[in-house]
C-alpha positions in Angstrom: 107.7 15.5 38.8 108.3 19.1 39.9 107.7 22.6 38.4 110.2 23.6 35.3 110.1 27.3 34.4 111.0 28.0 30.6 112.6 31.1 30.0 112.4 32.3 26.2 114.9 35.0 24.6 113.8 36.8 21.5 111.6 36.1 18.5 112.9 32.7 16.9 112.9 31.3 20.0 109.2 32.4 20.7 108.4 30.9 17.3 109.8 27.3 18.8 108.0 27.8 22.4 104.9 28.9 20.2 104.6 25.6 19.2 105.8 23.7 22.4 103.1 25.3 24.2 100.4 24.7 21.5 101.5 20.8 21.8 101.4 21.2 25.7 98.0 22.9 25.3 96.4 19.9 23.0 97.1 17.4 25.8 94.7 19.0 27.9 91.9 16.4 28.6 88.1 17.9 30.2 86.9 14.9 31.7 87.3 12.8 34.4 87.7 9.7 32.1 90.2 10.8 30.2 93.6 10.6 31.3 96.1 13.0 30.0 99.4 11.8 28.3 101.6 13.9 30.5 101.6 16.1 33.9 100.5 19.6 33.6 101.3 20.8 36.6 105.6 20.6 35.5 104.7 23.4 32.4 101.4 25.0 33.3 100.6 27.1 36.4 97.1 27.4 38.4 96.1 31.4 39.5 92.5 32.7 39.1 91.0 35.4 36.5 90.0 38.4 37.4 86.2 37.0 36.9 86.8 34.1 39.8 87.4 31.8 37.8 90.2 29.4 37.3 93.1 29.7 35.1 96.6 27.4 33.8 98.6 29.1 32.0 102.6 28.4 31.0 105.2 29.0 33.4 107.0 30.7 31.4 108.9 34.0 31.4 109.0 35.5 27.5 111.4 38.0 26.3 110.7 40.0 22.9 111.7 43.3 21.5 109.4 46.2 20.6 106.5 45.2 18.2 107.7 41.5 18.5 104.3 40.8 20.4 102.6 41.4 17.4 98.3 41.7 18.4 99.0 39.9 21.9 98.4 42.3 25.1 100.2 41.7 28.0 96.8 42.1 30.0 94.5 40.0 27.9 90.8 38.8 28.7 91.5 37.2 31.5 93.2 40.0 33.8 91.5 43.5 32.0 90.0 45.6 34.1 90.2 48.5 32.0 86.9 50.7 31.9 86.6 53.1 28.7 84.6 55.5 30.5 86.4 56.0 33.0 85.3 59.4 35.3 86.5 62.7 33.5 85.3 65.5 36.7 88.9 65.6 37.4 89.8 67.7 34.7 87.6 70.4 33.0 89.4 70.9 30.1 89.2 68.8 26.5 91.1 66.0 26.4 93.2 64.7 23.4 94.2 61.1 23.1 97.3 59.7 20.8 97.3 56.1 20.4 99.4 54.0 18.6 97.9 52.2 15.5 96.9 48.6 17.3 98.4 45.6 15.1 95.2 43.3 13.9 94.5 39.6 14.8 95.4 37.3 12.6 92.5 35.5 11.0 93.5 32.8 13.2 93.6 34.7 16.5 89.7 35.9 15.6 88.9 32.3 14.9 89.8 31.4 18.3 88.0 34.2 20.2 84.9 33.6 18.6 85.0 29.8 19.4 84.8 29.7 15.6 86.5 26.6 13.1 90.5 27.7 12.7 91.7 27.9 9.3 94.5 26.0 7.9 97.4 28.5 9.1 99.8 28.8 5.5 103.4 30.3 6.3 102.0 33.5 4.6 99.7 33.8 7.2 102.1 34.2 9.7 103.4 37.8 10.8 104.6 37.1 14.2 104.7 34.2 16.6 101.5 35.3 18.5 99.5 35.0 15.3 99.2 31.4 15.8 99.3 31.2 19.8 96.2 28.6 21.4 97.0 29.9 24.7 96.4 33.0 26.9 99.9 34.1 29.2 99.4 35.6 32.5 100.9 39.5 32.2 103.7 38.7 34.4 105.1 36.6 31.9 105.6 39.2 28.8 108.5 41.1 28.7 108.6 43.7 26.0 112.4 45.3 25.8 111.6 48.5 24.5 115.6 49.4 24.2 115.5 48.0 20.4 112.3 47.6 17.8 112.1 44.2 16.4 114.2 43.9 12.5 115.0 47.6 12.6 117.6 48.5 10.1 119.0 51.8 11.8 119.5 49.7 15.6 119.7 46.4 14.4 119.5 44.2 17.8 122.3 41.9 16.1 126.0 41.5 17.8 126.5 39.3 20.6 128.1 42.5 22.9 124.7 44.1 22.3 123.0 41.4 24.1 125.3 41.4 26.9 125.1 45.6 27.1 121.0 45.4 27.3 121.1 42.7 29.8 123.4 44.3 31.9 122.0 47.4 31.6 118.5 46.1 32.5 120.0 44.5 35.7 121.3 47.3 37.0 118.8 49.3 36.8 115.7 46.8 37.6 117.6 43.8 38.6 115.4 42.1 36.4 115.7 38.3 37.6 114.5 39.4 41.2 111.9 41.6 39.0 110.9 38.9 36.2 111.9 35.3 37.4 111.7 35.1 41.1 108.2 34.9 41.3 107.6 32.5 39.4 109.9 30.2 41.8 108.5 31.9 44.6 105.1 30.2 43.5 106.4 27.0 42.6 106.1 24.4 45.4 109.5 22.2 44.5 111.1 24.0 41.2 113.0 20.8 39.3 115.0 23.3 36.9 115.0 25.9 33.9 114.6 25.8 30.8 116.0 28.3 28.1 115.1 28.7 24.8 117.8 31.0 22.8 119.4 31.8 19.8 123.0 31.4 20.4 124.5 33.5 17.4 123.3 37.1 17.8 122.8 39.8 20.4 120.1 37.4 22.3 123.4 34.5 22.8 125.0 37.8 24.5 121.7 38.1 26.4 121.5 34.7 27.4 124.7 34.5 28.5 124.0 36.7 31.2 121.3 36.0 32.3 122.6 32.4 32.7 125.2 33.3 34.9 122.6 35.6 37.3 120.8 32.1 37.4 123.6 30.5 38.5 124.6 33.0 41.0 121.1 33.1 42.7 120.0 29.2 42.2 123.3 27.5 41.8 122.0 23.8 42.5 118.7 24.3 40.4 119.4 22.3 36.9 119.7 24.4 33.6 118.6 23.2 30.1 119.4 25.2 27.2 117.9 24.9 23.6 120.3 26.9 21.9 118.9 27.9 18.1 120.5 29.3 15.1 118.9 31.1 12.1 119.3 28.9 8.7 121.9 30.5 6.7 123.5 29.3 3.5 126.9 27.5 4.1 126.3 27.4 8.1 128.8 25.2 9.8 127.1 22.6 12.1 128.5 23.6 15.8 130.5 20.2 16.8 130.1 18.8 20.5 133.2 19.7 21.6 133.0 23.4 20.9 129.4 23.4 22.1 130.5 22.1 25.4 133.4 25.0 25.6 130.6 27.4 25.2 128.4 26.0 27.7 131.0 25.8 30.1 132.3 29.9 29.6 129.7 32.4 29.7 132.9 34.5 28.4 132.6 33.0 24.9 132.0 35.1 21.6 131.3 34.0 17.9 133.4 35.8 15.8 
């Protein structure tokens, strides 16, 4: 089998991939007796840290709005290089520095650094999909969208023509599957397809949509799976085949 890339659109979606990765992550065997269950070169690609050594991470490209990263850094142990004291000759004058309040690990999150027992994650425990993350993402795969903050009540990144605006917006002005996507096929030796994990009833279904058809425009012959979500909601009508398979085949299509 050849490389899939997974594309992932907003924060239910993460919180599904969270756990496909976690489940991709616990096949993972360390010796050369053990045989693993499935092919980890499809998911998971090979680089090298900034230490030398080797890495696999998901090949994965993951969209999320402001603050829906929760604690995660999009340069994490693997790839900082940051030095605190950094030269100051340059400048002779006092320097003031205006951070932004960092958000804290999860107990989890700490567990895992330390090498340290988890605990039994409890829905309560959970702020944001990161918090119970196993694996480390290489920066090129984070995508923070800094156009909306994540369940903000005075921009509320809800309607499906919201989606479609941000995307196209984006596009224009970074051309953002050249910028985000195209290196991770660039890397891949044989790429078998893409796969999409979306909600398909608010503004990220807009965003999706989109971005769908720039896939097909560039790598028209490449297959596409989408898991489309939805939110629970009391009294939700179960989508039928036969309008799913309308939406999938116009990229034009609204919910009311």
């Amino acid at each position: 089998m050849h490389e899939i890339i997974t594309l992932q659109l907003g924060e239910l979606s993460n919180y599904a991939a969270t756990h496909f990765w976690n489940t991709q992550e616990s096949y993972f065997t360390y010796s050369a007796e053990d045989e693993s269950p499935v092919n980890h070169n499809v998911h998971w690609r090979p680089g090298v840290a900034l230490d030398g050594s080797e890495t696999f991470l998901p090949r994965t490209i993951i969209y999320d709005l402001k603050g829906g990263f929760g604690s995660l850094r999009k340069i994490n142990a693997l790839y900082d290089a940051s030095d605190e004291s950094a030269p100051t000759h340059l400048w002779e004058g006092s320097a003031h520095v205006h951070k932004q309040p960092e958000i804290e690990q999860s107990a989890y999150q700490q567990s895992l650094d330390l090498g340290a027992p988890a605990p039994t994650l409890k829905p309560s425990d959970v702020r944001y999909w990161s918090d119970f993350s196993r694996v480390f993402y290489h920066p090129k795969s984070l995508n923070q969208l800094y156009d909306y903050e994540l369940n903000s009540s005075i921009m509320p990144f809800d309607k499906w023509s919201l989606g479609k605006e941000l995307f196209d917006g984006l596009d224009r002005e970074h051309d953002i599957v050249d910028r985000d996507f195209r290196p991770f096929i660039e890397e891949a030796d044989q790429t078998q397809g893409f796969q999409i994990v979306t909600t398909i009833d608010d503004a990220w279904g807009g965003f999706a949509t989109e971005y769908i058809q720039r896939l097909r425009d560039e790598y028209g012959k490449t297959p596409i799976w989408v898991w489309g979500l939805q939110a629970p909601a009391p009294g939700l009508m179960i989508v039928r085949a036969p309008n799913l398979d309308s939406w999938v085949a116009s990229s034009s299509w609204q919910p009311d």
